[in-house]
C-alpha positions as CSV (number, residue, x, y, z in Angstrom):
1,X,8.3,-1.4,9.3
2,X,5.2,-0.2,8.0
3,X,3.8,-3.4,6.9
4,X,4.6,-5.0,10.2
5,X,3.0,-2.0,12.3
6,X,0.0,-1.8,10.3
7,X,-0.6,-5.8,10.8
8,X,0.5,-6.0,14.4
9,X,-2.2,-2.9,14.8
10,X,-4.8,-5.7,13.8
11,X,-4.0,-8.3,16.3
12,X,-4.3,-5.0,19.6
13,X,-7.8,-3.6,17.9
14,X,-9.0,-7.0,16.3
15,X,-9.8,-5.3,13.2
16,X,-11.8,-2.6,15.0
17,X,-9.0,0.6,14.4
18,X,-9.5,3.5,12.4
19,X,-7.3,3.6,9.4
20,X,-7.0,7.3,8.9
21,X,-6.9,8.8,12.1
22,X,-6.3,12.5,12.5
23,X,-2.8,12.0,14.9
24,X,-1.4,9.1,12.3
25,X,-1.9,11.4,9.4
26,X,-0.2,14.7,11.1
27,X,2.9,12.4,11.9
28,X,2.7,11.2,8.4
29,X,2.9,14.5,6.8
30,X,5.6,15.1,9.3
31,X,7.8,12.7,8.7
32,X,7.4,13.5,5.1
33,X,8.1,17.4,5.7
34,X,11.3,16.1,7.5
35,X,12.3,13.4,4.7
36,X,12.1,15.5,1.3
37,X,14.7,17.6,2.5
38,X,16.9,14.6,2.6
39,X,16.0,13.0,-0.6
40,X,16.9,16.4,-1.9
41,X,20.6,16.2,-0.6
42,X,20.8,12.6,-1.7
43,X,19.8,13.6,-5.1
44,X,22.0,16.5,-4.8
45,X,25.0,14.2,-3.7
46,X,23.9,11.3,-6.6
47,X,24.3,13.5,-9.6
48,X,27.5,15.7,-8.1
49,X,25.4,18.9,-8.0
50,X,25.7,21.7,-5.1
51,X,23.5,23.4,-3.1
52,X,25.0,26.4,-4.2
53,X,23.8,26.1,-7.8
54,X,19.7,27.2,-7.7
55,X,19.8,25.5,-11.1
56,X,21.0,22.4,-10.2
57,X,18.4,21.9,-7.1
58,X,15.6,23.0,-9.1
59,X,16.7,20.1,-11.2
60,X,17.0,17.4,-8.1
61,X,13.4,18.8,-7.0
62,X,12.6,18.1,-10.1
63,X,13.6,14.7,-10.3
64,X,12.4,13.9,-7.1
65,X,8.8,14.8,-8.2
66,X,8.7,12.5,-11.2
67,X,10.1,10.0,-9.2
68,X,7.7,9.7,-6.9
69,X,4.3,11.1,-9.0
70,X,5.1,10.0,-12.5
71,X,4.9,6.3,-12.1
72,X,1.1,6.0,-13.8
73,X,2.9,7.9,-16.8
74,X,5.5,5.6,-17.1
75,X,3.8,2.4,-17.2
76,X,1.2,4.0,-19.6
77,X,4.2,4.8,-21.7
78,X,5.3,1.1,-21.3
79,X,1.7,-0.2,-21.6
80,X,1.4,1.2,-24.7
81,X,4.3,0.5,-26.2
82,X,4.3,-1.9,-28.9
83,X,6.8,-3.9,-28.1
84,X,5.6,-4.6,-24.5
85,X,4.5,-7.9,-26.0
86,X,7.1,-8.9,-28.3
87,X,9.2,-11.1,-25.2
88,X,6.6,-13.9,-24.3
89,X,6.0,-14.9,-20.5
90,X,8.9,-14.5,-18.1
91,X,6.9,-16.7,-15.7
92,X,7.9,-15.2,-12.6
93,X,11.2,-13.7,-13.6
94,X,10.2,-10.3,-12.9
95,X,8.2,-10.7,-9.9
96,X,10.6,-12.8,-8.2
97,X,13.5,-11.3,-9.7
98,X,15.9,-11.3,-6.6
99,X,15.1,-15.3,-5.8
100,X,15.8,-15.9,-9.7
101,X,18.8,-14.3,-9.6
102,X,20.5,-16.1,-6.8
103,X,19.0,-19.1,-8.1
104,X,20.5,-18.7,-11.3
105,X,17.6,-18.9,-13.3
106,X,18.0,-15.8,-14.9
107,X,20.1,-12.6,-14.1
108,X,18.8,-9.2,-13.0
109,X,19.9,-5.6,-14.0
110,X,20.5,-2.8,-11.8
111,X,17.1,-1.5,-11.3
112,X,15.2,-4.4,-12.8
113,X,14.4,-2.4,-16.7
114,X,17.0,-1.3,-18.1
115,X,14.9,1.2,-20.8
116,X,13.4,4.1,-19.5
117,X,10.0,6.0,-20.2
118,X,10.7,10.1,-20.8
119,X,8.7,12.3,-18.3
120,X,7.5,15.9,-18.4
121,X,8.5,19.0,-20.8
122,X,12.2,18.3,-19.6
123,X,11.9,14.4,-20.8
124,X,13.7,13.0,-17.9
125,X,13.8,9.9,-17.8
126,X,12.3,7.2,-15.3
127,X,12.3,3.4,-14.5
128,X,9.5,3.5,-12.5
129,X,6.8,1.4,-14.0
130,X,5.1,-0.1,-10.6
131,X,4.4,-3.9,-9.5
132,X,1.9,-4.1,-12.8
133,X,4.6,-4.3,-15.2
134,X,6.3,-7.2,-13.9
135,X,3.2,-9.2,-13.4
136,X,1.9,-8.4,-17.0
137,X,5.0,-9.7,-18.5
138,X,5.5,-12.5,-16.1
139,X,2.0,-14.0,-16.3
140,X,-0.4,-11.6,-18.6
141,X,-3.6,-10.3,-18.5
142,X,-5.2,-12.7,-17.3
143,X,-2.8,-14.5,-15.3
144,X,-1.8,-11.4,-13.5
145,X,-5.3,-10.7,-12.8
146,X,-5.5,-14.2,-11.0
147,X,-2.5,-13.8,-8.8
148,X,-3.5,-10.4,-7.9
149,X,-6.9,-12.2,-6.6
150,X,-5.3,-15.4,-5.1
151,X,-3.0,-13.1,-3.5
152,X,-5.7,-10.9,-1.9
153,X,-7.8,-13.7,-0.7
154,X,-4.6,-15.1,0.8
155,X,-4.0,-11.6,2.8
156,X,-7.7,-11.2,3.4
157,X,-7.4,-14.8,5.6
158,X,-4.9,-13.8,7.3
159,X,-6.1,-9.9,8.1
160,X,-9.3,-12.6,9.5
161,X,-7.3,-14.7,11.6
162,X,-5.6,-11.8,12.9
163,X,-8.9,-10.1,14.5
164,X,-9.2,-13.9,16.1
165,X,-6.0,-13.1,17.5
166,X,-3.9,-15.9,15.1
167,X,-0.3,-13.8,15.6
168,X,0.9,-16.8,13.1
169,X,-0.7,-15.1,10.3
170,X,1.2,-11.7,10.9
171,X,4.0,-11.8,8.8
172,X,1.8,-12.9,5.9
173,X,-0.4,-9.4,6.3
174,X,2.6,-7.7,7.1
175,X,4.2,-8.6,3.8
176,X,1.1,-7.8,1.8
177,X,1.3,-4.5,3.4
178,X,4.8,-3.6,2.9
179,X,4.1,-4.9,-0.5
180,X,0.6,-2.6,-1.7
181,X,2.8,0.3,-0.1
182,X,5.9,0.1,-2.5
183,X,3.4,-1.2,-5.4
184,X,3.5,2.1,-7.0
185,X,7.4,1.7,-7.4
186,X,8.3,-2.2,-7.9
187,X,7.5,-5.4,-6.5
188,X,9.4,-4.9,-3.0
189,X,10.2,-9.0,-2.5
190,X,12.8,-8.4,-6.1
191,X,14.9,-7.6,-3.3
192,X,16.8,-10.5,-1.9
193,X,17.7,-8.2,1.5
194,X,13.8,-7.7,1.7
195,X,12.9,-11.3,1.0
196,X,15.4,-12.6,4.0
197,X,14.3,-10.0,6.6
198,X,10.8,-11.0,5.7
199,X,12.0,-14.9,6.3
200,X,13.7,-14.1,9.2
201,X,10.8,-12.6,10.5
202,X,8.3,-14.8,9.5
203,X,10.8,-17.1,11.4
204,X,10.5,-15.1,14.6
205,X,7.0,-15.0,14.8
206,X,6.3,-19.0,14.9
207,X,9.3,-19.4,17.1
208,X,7.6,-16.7,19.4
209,X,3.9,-18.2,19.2
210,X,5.0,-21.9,19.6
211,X,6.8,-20.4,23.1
212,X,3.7,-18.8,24.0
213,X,1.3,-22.0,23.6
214,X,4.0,-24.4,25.1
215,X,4.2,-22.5,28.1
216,X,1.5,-23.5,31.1
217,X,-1.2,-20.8,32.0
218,X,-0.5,-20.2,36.0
């Protein structure tokens, strides 16, 4: 939803909007105000604790916060591991984990890594090791390096085309966007539900524009 706001945004200013503006913030910050609470619960609910128990949310705060903040820490932890090398080239395994799965090319765990970095005094554990990880091992250095670039020059035509008003570029933009967002997790597209709504969308935007230029100006 982001992604495609932030692209559509685009195509109304032609490139011309302010990025940080004061009112997008403030509802930012709300919207985050009203969500911790929530992640808080589901944490809560997740790991059988009670709201009763000080302890025990103390604990889900505090898992919460190295979930979302520690993810530099763990792929550092990763990164310097010694092992992080020992497996080849997965050649797209990990990036594309959802579309290998279904294909059968190879199968993926719950959560895409099954070991975990340890976080903080209490050494709790986390998964989260970003998009980096699973373009090092699919592709390298060097070769995640290049697909990083190819795959910027490929958003920065479309972010172009867009400010032409191009509306056949949008999803493309859109998925970059939703994808830098949810970089510091994992690489959002591992998910096969994320990969069809993105289809589908892509889908309904050609469908849309072809409509538009077929029908006769009056």
């Amino acid at each position: 939803m982001a992604g495609s706001f932030l692209a559509a945004r685009v195509v109304v200013s032609a490139g011309r909007e302010t990025f940080f503006r004061a009112r997008r913030l403030l509802t930012v910050v709300g919207l985050g105000a009203l969500l911790v609470p929530g992640f808080v619960v589901i944490q809560l609910a997740r790991y059988g604790y009670s709201l009763d128990n000080p302890g025990q949310v103390l604990e889900a705060v505090t898992r919460l916060r190295i979930g979302l903040f520690s993810y530099a820490g763990v792929f550092s932890s990763w990164f310097e591991s010694p092992y992080r090398s020992t497996g080849g080239l997965h050649l797209g395994a990990y990036t594309f984990a959802g579309a290998f799965s279904a294909l059968g090319l190879q199968e993926r765990t719950a959560g895409l890594y099954t070991d975990s970095a340890y976080i903080g005094t209490d050494q709790i554990p986390s998964n989260i090791y970003t998009i980096f990880r699973g373009l090092i091992e699919d592709f390298g250095w060097v070769g995640s390096m290049g697909f990083l670039l190819a795959i910027g020059f490929i958003a920065g035509i479309a972010f172009a085309r867009l400010r032409k008003g191009n509306v056949r570029y949008l999803p493309i933009l859109a998925g970059f966007y939703a994808c830098s967002l949810w970089s510091f997790v994992v690489d959002i597209f591992i998910y096969n539900t994320i990969l069809v709504a993105w289809l589908l969308f892509t889908t309904y935007v050609l469908l849309w524009h072809r409509k538009i230029q077929a029908e006769p100006l009056v």
